[in-house]
N, CA, C and O of each residue as an XYZ file, in Angstrom:
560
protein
N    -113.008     75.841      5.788
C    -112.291     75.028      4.824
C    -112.647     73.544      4.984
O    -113.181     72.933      4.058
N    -112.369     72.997      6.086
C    -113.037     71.691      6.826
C    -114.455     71.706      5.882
O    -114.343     71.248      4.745
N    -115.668     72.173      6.275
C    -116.903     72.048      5.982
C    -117.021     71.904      4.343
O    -117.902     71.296      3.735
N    -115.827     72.669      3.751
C    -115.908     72.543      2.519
C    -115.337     71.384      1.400
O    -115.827     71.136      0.298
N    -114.019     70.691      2.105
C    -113.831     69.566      1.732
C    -114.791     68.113      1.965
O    -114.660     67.047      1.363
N    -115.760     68.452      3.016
C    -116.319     67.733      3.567
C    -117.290     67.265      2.466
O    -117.465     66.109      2.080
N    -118.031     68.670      1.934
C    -119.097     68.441      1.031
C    -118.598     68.077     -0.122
O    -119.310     67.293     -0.749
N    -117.306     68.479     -0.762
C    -116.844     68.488     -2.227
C    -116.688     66.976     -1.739
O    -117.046     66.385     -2.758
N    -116.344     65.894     -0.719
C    -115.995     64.827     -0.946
C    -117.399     64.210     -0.580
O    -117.454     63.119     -1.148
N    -118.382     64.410      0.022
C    -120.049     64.220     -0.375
C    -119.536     62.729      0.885
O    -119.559     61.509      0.728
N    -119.082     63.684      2.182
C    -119.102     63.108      3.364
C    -119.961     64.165      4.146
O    -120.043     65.374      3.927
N    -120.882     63.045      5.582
C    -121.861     63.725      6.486
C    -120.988     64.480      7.647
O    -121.229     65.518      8.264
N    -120.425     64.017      7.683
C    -119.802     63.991      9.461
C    -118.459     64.572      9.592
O    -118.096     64.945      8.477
N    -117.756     64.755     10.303
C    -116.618     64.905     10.311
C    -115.930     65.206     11.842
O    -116.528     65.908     12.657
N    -114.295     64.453     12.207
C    -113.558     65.771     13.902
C    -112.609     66.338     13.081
O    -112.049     65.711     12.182
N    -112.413     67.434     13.332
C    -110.951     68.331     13.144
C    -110.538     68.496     14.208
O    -111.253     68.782     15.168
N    -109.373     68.357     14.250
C    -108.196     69.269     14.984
C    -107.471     70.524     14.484
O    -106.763     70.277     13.507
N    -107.456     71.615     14.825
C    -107.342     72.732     14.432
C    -105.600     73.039     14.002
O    -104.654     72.512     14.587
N    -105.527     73.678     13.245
C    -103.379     73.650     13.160
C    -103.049     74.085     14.113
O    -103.885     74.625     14.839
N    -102.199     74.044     14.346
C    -101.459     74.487     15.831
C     -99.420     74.636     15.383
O     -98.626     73.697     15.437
N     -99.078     76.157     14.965
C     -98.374     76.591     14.699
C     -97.308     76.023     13.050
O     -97.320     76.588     11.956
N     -96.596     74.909     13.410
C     -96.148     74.265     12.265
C     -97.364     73.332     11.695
O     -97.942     73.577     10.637
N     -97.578     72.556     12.294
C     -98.909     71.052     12.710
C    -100.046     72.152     11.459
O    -100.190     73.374     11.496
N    -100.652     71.195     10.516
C    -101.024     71.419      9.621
C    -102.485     71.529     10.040
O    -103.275     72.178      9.354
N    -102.824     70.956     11.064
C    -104.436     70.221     11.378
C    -104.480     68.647     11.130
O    -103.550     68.124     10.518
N    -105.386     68.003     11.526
C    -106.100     66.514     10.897
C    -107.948     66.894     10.902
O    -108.639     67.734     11.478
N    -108.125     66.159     10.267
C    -109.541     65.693      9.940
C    -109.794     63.960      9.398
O    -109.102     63.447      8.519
N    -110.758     63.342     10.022
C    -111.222     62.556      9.842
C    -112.924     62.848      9.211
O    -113.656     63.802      9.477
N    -113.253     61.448      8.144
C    -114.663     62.239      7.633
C    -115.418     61.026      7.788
O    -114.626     60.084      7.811
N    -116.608     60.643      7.905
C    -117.529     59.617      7.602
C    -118.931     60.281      7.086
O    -119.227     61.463      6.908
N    -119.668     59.106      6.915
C    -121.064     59.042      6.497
C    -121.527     58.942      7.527
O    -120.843     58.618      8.498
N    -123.130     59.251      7.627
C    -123.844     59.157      8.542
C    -124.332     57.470      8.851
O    -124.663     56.926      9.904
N    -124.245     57.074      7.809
C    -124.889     55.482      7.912
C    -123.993     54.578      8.743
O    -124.274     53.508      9.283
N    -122.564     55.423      8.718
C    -121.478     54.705      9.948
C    -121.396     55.669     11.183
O    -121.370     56.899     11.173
N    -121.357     54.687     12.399
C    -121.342     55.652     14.056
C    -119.826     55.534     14.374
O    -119.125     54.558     14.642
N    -119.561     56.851     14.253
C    -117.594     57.249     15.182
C    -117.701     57.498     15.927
O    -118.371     58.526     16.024
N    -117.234     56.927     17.112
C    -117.219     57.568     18.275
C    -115.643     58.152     18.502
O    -114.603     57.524     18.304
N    -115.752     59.200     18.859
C    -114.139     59.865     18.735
C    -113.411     58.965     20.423
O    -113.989     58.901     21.508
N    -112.274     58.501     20.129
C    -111.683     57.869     21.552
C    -110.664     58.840     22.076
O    -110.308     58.810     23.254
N    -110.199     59.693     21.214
C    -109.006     60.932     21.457
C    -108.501     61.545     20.332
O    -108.727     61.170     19.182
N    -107.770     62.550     20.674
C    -107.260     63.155     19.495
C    -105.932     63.913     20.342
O    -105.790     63.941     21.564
N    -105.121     64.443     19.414
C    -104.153     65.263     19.874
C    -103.921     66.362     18.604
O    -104.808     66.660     17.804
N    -102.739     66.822     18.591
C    -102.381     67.566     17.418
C    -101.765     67.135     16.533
O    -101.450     67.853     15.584
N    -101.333     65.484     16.628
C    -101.087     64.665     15.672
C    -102.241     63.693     15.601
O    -102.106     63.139     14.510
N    -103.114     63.290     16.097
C    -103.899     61.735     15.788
C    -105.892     62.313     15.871
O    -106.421     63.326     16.329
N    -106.266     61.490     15.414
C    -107.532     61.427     15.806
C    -108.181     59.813     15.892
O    -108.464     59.154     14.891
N    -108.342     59.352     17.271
C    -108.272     57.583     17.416
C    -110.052     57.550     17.476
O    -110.705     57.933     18.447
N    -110.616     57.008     16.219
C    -111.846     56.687     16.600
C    -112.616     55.010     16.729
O    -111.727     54.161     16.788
N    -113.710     54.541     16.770
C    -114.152     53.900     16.733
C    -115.336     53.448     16.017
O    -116.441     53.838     16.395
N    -115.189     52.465     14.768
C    -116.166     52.964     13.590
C    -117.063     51.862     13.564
O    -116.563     50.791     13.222
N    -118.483     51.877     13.896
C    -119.711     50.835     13.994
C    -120.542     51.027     12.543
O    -121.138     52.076     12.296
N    -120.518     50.184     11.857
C    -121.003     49.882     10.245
C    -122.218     48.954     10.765
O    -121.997     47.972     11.474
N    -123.386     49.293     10.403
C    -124.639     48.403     10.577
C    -124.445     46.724      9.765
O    -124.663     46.543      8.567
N    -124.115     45.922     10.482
C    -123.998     44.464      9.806
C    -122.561     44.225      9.668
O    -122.144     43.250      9.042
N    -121.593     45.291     10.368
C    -120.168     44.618     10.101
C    -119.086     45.232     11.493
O    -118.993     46.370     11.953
N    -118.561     44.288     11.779
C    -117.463     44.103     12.806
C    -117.175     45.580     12.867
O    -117.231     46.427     11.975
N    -116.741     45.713     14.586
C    -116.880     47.140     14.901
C    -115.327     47.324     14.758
O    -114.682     46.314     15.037
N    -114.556     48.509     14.347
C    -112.601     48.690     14.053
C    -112.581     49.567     14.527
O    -113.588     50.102     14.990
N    -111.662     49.940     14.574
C    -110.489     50.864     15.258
C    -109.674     51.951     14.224
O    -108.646     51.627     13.628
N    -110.242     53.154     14.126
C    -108.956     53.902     13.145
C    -108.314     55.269     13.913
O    -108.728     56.032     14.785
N    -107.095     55.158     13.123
C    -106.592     56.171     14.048
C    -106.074     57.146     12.551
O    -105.399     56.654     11.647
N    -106.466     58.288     12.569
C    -105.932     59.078     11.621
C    -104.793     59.663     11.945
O    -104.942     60.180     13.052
N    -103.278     59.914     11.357
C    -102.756     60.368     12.207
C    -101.947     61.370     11.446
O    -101.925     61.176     10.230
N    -101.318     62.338     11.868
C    -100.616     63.350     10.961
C     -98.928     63.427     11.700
O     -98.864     63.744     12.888
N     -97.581     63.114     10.904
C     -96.573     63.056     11.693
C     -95.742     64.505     12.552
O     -96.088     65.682     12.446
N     -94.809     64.064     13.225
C     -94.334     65.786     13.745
C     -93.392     66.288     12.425
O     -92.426     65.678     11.967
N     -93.931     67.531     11.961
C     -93.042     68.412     11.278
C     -91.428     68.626     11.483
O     -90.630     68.621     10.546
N     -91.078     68.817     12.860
C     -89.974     68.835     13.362
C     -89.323     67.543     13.662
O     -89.568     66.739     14.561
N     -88.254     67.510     12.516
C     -87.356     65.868     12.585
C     -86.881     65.870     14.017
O     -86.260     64.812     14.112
N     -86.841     66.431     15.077
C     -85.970     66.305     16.308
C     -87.126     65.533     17.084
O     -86.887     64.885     18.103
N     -88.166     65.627     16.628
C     -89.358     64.671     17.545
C     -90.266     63.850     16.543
O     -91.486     63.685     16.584
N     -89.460     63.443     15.752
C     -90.213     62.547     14.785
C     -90.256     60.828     15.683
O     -90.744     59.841     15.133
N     -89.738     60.797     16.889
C     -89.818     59.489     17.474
C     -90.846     59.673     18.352
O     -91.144     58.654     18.975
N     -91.458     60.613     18.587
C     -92.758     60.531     19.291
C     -93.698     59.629     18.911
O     -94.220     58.810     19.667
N     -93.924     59.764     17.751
C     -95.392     59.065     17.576
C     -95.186     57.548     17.917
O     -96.059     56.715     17.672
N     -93.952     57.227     18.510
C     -93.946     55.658     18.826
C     -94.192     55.214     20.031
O     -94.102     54.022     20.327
N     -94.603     56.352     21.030
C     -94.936     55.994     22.467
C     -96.671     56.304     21.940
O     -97.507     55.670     22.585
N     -97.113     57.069     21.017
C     -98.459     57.299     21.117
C     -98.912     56.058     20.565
O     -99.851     55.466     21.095
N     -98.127     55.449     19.189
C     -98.606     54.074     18.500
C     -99.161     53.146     19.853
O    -100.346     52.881     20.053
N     -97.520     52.542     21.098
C     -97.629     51.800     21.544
C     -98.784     51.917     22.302
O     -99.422     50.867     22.379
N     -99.537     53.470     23.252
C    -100.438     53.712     23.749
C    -101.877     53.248     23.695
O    -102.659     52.914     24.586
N    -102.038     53.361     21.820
C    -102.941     53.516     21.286
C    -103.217     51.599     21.201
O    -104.333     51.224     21.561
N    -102.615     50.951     20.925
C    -102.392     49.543     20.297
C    -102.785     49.006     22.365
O    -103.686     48.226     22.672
N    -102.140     49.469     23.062
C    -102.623     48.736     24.465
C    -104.353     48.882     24.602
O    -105.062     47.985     25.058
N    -104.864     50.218     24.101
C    -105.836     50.346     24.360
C    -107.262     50.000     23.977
O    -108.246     50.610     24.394
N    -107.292     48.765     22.982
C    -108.299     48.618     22.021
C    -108.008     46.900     21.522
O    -106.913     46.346     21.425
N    -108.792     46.565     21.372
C    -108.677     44.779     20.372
C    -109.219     44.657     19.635
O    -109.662     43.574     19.254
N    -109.441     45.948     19.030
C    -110.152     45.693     17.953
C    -109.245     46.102     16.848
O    -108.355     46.942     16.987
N    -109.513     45.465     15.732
C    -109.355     45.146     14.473
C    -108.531     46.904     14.134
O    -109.136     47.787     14.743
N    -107.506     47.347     13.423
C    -106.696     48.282     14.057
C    -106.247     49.260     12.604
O    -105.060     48.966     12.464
N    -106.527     50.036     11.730
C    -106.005     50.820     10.391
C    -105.570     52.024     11.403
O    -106.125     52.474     12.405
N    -104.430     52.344     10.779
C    -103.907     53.979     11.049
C    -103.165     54.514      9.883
O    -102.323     53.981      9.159
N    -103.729     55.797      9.881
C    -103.692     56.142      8.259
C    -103.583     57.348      8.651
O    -104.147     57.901      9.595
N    -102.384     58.001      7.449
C    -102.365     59.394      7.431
C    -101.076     59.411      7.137
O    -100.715     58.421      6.502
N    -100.144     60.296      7.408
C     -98.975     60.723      6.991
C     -97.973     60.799      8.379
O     -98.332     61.437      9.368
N     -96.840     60.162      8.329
C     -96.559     60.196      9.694
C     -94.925     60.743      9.325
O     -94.024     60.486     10.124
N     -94.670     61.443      8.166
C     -93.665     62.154      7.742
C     -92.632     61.900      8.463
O     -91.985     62.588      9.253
N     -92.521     60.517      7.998
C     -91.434     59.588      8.240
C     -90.987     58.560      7.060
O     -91.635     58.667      6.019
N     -90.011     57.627      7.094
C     -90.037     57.172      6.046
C     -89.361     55.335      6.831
O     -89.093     55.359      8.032
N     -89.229     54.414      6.316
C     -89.141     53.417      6.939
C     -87.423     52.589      6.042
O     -86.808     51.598      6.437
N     -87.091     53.524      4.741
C     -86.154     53.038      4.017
C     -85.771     54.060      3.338
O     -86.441     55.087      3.226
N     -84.154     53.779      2.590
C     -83.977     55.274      2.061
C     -84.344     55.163      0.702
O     -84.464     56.162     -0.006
N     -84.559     53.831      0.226
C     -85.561     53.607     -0.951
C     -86.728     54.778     -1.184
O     -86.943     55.454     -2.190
N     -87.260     54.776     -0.167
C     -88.446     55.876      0.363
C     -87.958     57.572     -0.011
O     -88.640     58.348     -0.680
N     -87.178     57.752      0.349
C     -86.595     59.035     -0.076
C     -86.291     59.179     -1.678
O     -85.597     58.383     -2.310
N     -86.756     60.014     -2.070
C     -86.867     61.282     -3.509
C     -86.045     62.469     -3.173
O     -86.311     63.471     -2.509
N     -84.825     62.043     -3.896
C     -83.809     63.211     -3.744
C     -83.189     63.647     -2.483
O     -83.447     62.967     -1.490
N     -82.344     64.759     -2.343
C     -81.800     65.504     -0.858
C     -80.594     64.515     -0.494
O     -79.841     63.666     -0.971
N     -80.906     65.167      0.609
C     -79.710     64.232      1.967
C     -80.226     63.204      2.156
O     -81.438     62.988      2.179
N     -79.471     62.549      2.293
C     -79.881     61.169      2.725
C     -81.030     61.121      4.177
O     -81.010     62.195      4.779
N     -81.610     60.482      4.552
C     -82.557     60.419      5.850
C     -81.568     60.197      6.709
O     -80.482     59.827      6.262
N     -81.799     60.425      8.447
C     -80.947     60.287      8.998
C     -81.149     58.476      9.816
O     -82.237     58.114     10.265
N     -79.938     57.613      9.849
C     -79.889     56.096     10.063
C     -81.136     56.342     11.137
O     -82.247     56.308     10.609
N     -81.117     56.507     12.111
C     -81.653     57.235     13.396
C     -83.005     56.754     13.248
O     -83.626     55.807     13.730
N     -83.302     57.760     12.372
C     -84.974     58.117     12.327
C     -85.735     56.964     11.575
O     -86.898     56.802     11.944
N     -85.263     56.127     10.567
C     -85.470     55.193      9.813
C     -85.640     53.856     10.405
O     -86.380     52.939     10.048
N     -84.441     53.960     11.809
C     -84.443     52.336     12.435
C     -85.593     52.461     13.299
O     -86.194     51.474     13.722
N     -86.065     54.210     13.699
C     -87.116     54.115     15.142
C     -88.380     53.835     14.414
O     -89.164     53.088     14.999
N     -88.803     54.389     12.998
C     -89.645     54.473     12.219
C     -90.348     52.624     12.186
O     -91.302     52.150     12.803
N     -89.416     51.996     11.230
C     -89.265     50.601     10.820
C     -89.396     49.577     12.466
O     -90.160     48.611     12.471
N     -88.667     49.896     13.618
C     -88.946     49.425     14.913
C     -90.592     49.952     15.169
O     -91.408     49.045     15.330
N     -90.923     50.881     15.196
C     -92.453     50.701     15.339
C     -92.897     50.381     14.396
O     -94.082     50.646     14.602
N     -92.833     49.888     13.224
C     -93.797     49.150     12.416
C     -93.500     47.824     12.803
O     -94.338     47.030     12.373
N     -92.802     47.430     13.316
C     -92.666     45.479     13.350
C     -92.707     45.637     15.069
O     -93.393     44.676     15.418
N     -92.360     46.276     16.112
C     -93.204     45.905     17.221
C     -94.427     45.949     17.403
O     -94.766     45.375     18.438
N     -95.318     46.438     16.767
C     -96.931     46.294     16.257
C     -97.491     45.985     15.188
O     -98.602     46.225     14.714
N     -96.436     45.315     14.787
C     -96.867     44.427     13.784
C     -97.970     45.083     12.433
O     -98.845     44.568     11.736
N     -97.305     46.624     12.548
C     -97.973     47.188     11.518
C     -97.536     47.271     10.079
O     -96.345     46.975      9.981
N     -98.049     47.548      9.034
C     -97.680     47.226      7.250
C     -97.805     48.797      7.054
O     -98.685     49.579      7.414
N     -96.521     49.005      6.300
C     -96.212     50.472      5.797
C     -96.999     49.805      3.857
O     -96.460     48.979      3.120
N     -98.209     50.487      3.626
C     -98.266     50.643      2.512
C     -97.965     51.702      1.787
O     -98.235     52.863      2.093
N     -97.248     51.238      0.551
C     -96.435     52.023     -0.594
C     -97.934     52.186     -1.248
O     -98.543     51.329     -1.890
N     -98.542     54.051     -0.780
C     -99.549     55.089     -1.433
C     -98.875     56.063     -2.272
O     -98.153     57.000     -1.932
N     -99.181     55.738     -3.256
C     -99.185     57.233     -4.441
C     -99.803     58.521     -4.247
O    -101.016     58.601     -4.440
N     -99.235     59.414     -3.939
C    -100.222     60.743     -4.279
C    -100.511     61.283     -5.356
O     -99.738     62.022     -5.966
N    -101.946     60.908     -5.821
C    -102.354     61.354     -7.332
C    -103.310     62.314     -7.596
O    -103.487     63.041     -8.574
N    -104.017     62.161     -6.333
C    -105.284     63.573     -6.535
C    -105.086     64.407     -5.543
O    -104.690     63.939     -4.475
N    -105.310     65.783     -5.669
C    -104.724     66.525     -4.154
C    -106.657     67.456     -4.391
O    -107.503     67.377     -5.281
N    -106.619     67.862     -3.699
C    -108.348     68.637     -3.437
C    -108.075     70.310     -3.073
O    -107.315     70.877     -2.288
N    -108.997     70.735     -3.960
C    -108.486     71.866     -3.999
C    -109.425     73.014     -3.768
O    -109.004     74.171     -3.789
């Protein structure tokens, strides 16, 4: 499936992480004309390091959030981990199935106060920007 999104999106390269029971998988993709060096991965993240011929070397971390709301505050010891370990220039992208406001929420129960203040606390102790993404194309 991997190999096949890979080509329909007319990318060279690619790491997966495989699903692992609830955990959906991640994949990260590049071109060959850019060098990744993979720095880690888990069953939520894949932290690489991306060298573009003629442009400043960055830092991305793909990351996928925990399914299970009872450990949705994890990914804030892996953020802080990840942010000690690198100075370089820093995107993390992916879905961290969390939400930072109840603005953010579409319908249901309300989010729980909890999960929203730990969410929003790791975006401003690392000084990271929650961008408001649309989902408009899904791949099929």
């Amino acid at each position: 499936m991997v190999d096949r999104i890979k080509h329909k999106l007319h990318f060279e390269a690619c790491f997966s992480v495989d699903a692992n029971g609830r955990k959906g998988g991640i994949s990260l993709f590049w071109k060959h004309s850019d060098d990744a060096r993979v720095l880690g991965y888990s069953d939520n993240h894949i932290d690489i390091e991306i060298h573009t011929r003629g442009q400043p070397i960055w830092h991305l971390t793909g990351f996928y959030g925990e399914p299970n709301r009872r450990l949705r505050n994890q990914p804030r010891h892996l953020i802080r981990v990840l942010s000690q370990e690198s100075t370089l220039p820093w995107c993390i992208t992916g879905d961290f199935n969390n939400i930072a406001n109840q603005e953010d929420k579409r319908g249901g129960r309300p989010y729980p106060s909890s999960l929203l203040t730990g969410f929003q606390s790791a975006l401003d102790d690392y000084n990271l920007i929650d961008l408001d993404l649309q989902k408009k194309n899904r791949i099929h």
